[in-house]
N, C-alpha and C positions, 0 to 999 in steps of 0.2 A: 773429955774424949768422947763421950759419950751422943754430947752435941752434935760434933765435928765430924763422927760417922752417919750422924742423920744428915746431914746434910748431904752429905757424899753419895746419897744412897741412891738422888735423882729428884725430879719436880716430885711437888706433891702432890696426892688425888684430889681432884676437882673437888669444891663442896656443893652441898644439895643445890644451895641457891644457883649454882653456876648453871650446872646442870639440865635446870627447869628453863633458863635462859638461851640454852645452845639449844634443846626441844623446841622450842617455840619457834628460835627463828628457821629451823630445819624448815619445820610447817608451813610457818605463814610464807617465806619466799614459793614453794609447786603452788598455794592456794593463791599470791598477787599474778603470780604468771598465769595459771588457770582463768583468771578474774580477766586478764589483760585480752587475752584470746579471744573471749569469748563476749567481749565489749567489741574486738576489732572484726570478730567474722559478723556480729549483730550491724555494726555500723557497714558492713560488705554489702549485705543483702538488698538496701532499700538501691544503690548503685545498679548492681546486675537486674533485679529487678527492673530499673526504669530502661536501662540497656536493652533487654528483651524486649519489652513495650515498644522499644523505640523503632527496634529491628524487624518486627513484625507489623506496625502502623506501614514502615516504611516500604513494605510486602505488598502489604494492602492496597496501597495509593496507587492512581490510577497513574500511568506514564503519560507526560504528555510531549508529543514528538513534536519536531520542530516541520511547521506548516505547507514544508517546498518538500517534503521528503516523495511523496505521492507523484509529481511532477518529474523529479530527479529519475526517480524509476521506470515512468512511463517513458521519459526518454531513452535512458539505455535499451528499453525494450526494443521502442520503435526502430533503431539502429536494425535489431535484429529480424524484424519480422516485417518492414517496408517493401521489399519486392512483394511477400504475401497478398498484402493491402494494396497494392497496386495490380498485382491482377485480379483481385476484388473488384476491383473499380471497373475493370476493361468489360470484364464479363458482365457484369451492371447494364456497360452503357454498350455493351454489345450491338452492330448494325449491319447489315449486309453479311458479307460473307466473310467475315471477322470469325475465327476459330473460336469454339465453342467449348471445348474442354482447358481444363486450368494448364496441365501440360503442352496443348497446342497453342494456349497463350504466353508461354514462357516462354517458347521456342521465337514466336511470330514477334516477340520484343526483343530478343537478343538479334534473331535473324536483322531486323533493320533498324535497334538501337543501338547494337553491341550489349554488354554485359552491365556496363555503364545505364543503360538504358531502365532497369531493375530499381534501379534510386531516382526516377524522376520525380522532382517532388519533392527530395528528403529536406529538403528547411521547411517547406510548409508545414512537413509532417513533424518537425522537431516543434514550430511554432505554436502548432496546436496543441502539443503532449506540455509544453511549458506554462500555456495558457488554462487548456480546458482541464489537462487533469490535477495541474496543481491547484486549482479550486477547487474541482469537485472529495479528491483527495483530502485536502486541507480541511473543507466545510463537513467532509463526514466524520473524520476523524476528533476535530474538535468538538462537533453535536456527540460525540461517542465518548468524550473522555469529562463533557458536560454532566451527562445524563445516566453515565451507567459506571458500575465499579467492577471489579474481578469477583466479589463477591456478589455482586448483584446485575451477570450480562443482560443487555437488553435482548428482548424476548425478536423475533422475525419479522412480525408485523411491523416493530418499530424501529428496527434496522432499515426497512424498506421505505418506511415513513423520512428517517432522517438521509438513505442515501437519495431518495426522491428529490429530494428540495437541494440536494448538493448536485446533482443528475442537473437540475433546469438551471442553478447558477454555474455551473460550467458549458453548458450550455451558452449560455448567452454570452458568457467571455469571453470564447473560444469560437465563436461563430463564424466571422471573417476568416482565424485561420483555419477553418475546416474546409469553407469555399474554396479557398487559393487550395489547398490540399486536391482537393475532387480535380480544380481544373488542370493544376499542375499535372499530376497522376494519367489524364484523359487526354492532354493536350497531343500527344503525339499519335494520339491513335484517329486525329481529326484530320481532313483534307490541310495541305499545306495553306490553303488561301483561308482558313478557319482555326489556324491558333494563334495563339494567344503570346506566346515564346516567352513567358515572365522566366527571366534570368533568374533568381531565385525570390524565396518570400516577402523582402522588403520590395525587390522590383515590381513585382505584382500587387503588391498592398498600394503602392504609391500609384500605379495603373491604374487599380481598380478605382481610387478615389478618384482621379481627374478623369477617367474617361466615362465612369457609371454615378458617379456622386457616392457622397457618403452614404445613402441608401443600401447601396450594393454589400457594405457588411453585412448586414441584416438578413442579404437575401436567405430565403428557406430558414429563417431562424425557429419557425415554430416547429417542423419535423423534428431541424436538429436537436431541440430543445427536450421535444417528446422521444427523440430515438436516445439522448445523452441519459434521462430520467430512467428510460427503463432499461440502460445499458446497466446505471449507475447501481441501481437495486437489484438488478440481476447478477452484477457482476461482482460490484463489493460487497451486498450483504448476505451473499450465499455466500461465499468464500468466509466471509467470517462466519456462518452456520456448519457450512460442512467442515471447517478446521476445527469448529468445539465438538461435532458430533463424531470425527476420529477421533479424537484425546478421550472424547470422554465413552465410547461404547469399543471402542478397538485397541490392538495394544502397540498403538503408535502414538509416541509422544512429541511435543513440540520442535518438528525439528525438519529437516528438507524434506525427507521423504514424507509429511502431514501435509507441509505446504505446494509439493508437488501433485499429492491427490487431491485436496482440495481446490487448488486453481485450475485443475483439469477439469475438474463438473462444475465449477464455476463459470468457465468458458464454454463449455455443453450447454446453461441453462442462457448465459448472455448470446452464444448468438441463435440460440431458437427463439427468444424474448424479441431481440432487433433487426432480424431479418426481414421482418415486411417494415418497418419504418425504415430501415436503410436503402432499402431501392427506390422508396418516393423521394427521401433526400438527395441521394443523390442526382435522380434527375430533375429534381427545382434546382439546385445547384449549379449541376451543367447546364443551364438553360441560357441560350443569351437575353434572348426577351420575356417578356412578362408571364410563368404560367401557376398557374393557383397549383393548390392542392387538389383541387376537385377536376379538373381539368387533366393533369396528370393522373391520377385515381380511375379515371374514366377512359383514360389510355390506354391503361396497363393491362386492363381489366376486358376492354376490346378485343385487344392484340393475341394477350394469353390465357384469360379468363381466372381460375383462383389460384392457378401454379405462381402466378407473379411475385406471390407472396414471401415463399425459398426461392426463388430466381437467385444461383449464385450462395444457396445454405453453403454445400459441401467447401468452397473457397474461402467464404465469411467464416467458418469455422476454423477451417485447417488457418488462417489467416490470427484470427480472433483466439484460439484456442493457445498456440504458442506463445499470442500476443500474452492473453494473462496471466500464462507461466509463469514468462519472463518476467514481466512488473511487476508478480508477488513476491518471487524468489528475489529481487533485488530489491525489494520492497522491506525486506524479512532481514537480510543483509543490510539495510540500512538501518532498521530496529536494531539489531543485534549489535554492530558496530555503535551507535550510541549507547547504549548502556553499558557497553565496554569502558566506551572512555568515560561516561560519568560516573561509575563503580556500580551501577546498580546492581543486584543480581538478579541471578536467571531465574 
């Protein structure tokens, strides 16, 4: 009976040895877990580690845009600012009793073009925005993404140095279509028995070869050459100076309104820089026959003595000044737009 009640009574108490065994494994399972953790956050770290490195190299690295970008935008400009640029011209080649303020010349081309009359010229002028600025463009940007990093901008002198040499290869690219440009532009402001009527820039380029020789691309290429050079340094490597010296002394960041005041005094210092090289160009340009530089030079200098030089500033600017508005602000837009679609970030 005795038995029979002990057993009745329920399990029996654990003994020592059990005991020391359920302790144990208590422990050792929070110390493998502990152990596991702390093997998986160790093998974590060398991962984010090289992640970050990765993310900030990728910071680092200089962007490099695709070569027609420069080109693209100086056309949509020219769309924009072509009447400008053509009463640039008039006023240029200004003769007799030809109106003499930019408003009596807007008037005196709608008066006997129409409105239409505004865009004489606009394929020359798309020809040479496709020609000259997508080199010049192209060739600085590349010496720019060559030569210097975000962390290390090239200094002024050497911005000036590499747009200089992007300045005279667009230059010479773009040289025929700047001619056809001038004379397009001029052509109706000449006596009926002294134009030229090139239908647009292929009809004129094929003209100009049969009837002047292949020569006649060339014509004034050395002005243009010198006026494209110190357009080029004046005009791209201030804009990228005064765009770092608002981020970095002012409390405007990379953004329209940076690149709105900077292409505005960038345009201030290009057309004070190209003002007198642009009025000799363009009269070797219009020229039908042979005339030097010194020959012209000794002209101008007759006629008006040292004013010659701004002949036409205030219109070269108001012309020039929107001009490089325009092509940075879509110039910026077209940066901005590619890093979008390649993920880069801002």
């Amino acid at each position: 009976m005795q038995a029979v009640t002990t057993g009745l009574e329920g399990p029996s108490s654990p003994s020592p040895s059990d005991s020391k065994q359920t302790a144990a494994a208590s422990v050792t399972k929070p110390a493998a877990q502990a152990i596991m953790d702390k093997q998986t956050t160790t093998s974590d770290k060398p991962v984010v580690a090289a992640t970050t490195t990765k993310t900030k190299k990728s910071k680092q690295q200089t962007i490099h845009y695709p070569f027609w970008f420069g080109g693209s935008a100086s056309s949509m400009a020219a769309t924009v600012t072509h009447p400008l640029d053509l009463v640039k011209v008039r006023l240029q080649m200004r003769t007799g009793d030809a109106p003499k303020s930019m408003s009596g010349t807007v008037l005196h081309i709608i008066r006997h073009n129409g409105i239409t009359g505004l865009y004489n010229g606009l394929s020359a002028s798309l020809l040479r925005q496709i020609t000259y600025s997508t080199t010049r463009f192209g060739i600085y940007e590349e010496l720019k993404t060559r030569f210097t990093t975000k962390d290390h901008p090239a200094s002024f002198p050497m911005l000036i140095a590499m747009a200089t040499v992007s300045g005279v290869a667009g230059g010479l690219v773009g040289n025929v279509a700047d001619v056809l440009n001038v004379r397009m532009q001029h052509d109706a402001a000449l006596p009926p028995a002294q134009r030229r009527n090139y239908a647009h820039a292929i009809d004129g380029l094929a003209r100009m070869t049969r009837e002047e020789g292949f020569r006649s691309w060339f014509r004034g290429v050395w002005p243009n050459s010198a006026r494209a050079a110190a357009m080029t340094a004046s005009q791209l490597a201030s804009y990228d100076v005064f765009k770092r010296i608002l981020i970095r002394h002012t409390p405007l960041e990379d953004n329209l309104a940076t690149h709105f005041s900077a292409s505005f005094l960038a345009g201030v210092a290009a057309a004070t820089v190209t003002s007198p090289i642009d009025v000799v160009k363009t009269r070797v340009m219009s020229a039908s026959g042979k005339s030097s530089i010194g020959q012209v030079l000794g002209s101008l200098y007759a006629q008006e003595g040292v004013r010659w030089m701004f002949k036409g500033w205030v219109p070269s600017f108001l012309r020039l000044g929107p001009q490089t508005i325009c092509t940075f602000i879509f110039l910026e837009g077209h940066r901005k737009m590619y890093k979008k679609v390649k993920g880069i970030e801002e």
